[in-house]
C-alpha positions as a Python dict, from the first residue, in 0.01 Angstrom:
ca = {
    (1, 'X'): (0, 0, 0),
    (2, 'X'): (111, 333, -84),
    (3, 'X'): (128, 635, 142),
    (4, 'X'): (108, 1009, -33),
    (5, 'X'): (141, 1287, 188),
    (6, 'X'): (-73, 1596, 89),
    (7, 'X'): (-98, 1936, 199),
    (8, 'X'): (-399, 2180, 175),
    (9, 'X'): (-289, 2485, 51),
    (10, 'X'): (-651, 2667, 100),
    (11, 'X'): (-839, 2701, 360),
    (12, 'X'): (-1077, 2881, 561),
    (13, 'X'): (-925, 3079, 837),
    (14, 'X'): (-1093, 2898, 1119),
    (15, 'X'): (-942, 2555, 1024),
    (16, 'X'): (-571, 2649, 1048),
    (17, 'X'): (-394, 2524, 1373),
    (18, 'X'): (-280, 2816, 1605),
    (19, 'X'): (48, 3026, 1472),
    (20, 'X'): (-38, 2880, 1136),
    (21, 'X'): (-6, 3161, 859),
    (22, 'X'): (-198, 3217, 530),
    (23, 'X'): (-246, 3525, 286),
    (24, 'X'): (-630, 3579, 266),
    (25, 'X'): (-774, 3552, -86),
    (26, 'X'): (-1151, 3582, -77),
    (27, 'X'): (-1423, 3551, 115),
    (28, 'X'): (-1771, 3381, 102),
    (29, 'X'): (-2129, 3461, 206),
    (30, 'X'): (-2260, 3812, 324),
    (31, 'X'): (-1964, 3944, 522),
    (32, 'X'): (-1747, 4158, 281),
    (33, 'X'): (-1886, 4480, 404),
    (34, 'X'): (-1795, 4368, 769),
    (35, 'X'): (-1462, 4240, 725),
    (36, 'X'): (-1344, 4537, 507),
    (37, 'X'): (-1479, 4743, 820),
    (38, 'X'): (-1222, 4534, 1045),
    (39, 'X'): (-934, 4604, 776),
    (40, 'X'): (-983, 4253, 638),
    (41, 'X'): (-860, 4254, 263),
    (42, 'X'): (-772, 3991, -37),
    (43, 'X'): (-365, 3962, -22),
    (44, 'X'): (-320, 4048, 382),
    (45, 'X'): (-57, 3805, 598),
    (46, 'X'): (-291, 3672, 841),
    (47, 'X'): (-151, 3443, 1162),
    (48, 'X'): (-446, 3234, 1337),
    (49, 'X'): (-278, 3299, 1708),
    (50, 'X'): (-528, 3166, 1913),
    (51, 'X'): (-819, 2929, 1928),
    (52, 'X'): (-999, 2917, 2242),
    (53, 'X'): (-1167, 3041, 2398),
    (54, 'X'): (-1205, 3328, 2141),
    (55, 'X'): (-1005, 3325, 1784),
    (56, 'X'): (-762, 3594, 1786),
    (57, 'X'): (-616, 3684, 1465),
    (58, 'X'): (-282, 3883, 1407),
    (59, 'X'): (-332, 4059, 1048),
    (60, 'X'): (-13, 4235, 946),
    (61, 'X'): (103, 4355, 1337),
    (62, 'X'): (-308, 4442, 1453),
    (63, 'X'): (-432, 4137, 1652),
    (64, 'X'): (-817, 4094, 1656),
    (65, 'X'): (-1049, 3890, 1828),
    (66, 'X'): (-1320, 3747, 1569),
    (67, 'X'): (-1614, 3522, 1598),
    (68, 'X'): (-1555, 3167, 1403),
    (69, 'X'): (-1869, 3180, 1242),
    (70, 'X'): (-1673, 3491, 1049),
    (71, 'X'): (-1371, 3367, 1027),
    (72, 'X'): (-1558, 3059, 789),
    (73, 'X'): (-1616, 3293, 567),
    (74, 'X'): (-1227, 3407, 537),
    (75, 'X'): (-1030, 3233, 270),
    (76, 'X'): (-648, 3185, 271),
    (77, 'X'): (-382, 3043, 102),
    (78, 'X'): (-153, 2866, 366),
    (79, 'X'): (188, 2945, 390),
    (80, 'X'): (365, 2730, 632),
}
């Protein structure tokens, strides 16, 4: 039996493990208004720092705290 290892190289921002990086690249659903709000945008370094109890984002040096039901919604490409 062969084994192939295989990594995902998008993803939404709530499944990457915690210090995991990934350049956001779109989003889905209703929230683009909200997220551009927040400074969210297509092509920003984004570093999932924590998971729980709340998800805690760094994006480019501003950490934010932001609900998982959002972060769904957030795209990235990962880069570790």
């Amino acid at each position: 039996m062969f084994f192939h290892k295989f990594t995902v190289s998008f993803s939404p921002l709530n499944l990457l493990q915690e210090k995991e990086q990934g350049i956001i690249t779109s989003f889905t659903g209703e929230a683009l208004e909200r997220l551009e709000s927040l400074g969210i945008k297509p092509g920003l370094r984004v570093t999932l720092e924590q998971k729980f109890p709340d998800l805690i984002i760094n994006l480019e040096n501003n950490w934010l705290k932001i609900d998982e039901k959002i972060a769904k919604l957030i795209r990235v490409k990962v880069i570790n």
